[in-house]
C-alpha positions in Angstrom: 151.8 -43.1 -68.5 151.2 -44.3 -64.7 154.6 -42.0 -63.9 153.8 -38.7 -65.5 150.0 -39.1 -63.8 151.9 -40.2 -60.8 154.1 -36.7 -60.8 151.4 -34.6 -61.6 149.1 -35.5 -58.7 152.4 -35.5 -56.2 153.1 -31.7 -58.2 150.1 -30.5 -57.3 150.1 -31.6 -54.0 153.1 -30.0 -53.4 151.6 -26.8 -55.1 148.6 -26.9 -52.7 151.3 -27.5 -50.0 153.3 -24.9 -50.7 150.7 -22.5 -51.4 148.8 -23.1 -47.9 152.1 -22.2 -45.9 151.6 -18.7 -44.7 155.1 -17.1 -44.6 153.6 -13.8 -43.1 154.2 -13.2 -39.4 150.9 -13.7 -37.5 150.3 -11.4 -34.2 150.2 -15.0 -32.2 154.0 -15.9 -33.8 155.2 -12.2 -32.8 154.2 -12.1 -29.2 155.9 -15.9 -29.1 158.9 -14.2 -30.2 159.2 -11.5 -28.2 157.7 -12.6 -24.9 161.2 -13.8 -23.1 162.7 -10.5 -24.7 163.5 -8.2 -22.1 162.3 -5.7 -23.7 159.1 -6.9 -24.1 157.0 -7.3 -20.8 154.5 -10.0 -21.5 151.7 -11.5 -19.3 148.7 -13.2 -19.2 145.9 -11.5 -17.5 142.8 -13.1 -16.0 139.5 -11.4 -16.9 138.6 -10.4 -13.3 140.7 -7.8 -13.2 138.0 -5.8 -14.7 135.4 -5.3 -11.7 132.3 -4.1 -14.0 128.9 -3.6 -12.1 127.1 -6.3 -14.5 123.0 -4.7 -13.2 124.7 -1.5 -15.1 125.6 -3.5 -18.5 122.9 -3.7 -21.4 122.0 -7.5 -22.2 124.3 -7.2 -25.3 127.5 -5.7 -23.1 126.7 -8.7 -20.5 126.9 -11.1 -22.8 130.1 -9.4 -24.7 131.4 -9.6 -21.0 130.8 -13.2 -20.3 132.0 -14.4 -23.7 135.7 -13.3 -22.7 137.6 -16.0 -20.9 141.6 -14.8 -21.5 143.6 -11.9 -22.0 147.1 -11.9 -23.2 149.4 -8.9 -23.3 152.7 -7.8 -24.6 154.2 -4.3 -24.1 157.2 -2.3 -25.8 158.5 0.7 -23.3 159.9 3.7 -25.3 162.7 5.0 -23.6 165.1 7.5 -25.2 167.9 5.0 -25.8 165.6 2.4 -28.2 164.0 5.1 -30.3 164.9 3.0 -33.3 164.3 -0.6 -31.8 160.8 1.0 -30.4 160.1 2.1 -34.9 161.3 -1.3 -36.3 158.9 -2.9 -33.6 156.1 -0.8 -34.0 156.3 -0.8 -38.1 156.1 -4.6 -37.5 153.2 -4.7 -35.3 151.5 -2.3 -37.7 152.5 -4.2 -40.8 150.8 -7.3 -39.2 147.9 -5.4 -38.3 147.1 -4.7 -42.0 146.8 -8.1 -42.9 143.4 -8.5 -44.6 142.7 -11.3 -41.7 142.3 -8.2 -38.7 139.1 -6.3 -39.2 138.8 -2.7 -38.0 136.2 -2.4 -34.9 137.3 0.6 -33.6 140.0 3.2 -33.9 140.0 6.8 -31.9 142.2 8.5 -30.0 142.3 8.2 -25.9 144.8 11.1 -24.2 148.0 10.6 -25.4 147.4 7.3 -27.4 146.3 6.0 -30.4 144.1 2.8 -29.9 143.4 0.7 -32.8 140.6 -2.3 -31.8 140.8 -5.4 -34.5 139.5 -8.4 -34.6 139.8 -12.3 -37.0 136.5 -13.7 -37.5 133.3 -12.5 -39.6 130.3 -10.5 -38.4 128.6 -13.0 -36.8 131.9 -14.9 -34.8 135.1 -13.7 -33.7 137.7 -16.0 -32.9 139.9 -13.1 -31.4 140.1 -9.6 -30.9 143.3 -7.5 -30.4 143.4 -3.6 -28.6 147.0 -2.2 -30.4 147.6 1.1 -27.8 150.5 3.2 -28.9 152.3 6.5 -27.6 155.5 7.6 -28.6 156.5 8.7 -25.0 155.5 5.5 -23.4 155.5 2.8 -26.0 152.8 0.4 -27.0 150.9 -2.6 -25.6 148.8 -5.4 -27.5 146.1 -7.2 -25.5 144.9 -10.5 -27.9 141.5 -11.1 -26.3 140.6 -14.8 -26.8 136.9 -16.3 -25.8 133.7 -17.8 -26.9 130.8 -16.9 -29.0 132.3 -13.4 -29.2 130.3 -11.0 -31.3 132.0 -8.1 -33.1 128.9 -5.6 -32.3 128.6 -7.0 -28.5 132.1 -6.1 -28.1 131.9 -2.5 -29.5 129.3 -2.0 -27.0 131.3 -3.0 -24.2 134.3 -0.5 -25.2 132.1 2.0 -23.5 131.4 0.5 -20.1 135.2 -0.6 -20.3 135.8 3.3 -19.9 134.3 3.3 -16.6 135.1 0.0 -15.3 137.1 -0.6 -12.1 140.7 -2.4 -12.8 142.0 -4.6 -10.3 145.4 -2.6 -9.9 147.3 -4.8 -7.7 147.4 -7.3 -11.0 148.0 -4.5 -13.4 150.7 -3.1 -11.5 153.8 -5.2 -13.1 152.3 -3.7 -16.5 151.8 -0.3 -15.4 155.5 -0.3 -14.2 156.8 -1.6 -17.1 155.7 2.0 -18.5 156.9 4.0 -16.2 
């Protein structure tokens, strides 16, 4: 009697086990992967590379502002030699994207790229958000933006002083080679 309770409780501890092992690739997994890959360009980026006039923000974008304390990116150049390497990566990023976990903020369109904002959390928290940019003539970039207390609405309001925010271009400039 004591054995088959025995086996039962360790089966269903290895159910629970097995069941709470995510097998899916996670965005945080893939840009581990790829960051030493030279086709990849990864970096981290500090946050005062964006100069933003704070008197100009609205109390919601100034805290959205201050709530962000690192930016990580990874980039994929398209070139006309990797045209399938550049569709199996970006079919991956996209496939991860969909996961359930990633909720849509903001998608629109931005010259010649697609821009997709996500982010994992509820509506009251995030615990990160991701900006996916794509072009076929260029590549793509993801930028995981990790922080505190970050609010999904805040941040949607920052998107538009974003747009007219001054970039610190000496520390963008590896990245905007990379694209080139």
């Amino acid at each position: 009697m004591r054995s088959s309770i025995k086996n039962t409780l360790f089966s269903l501890l290895a159910l629970i086990v097995l069941v709470s092992c995510n097998n899916g690739e996670s965005l945080q997994t893939y840009f581990v992967d790829n960051q030493e890959s030279a086709d990849f360009l990864s970096a981290d980026l500090p946050t005062s590379i964006v100069k933003i006039d704070e008197m100009s923000l609205s109390k919601e974008q100034k805290e959205a502002y201050k709530s962000v304390k690192r930016l990580n990116f990874l980039g994929y150049k398209a070139t006309e030699s990797n045209k399938e390497n550049y569709s199996a990566e970006l079919s991956k990023v996209k496939s991860i994207l969909k996961d359930k976990k990633y909720n849509d903020l903001i998608e629109f369109n931005d010259k010649a790229a697609k821009i997709i904002v996500k982010y994992i959390g509820d509506d009251d928290s995030a615990d990160e958000f991701i900006v996916f940019a794509s072009s076929k003539e260029t590549g793509f970039g993801i930028v995981r933006i990790l922080g505190d207390d970050m609010r999904p609405e805040k941040m949607a309001t920052l998107v538009d002083a974003m747009q007219n925010a001054d970039f610190d271009e000496s520390q963008l400039n590896g990245i905007t080679d990379f694209f080139k």
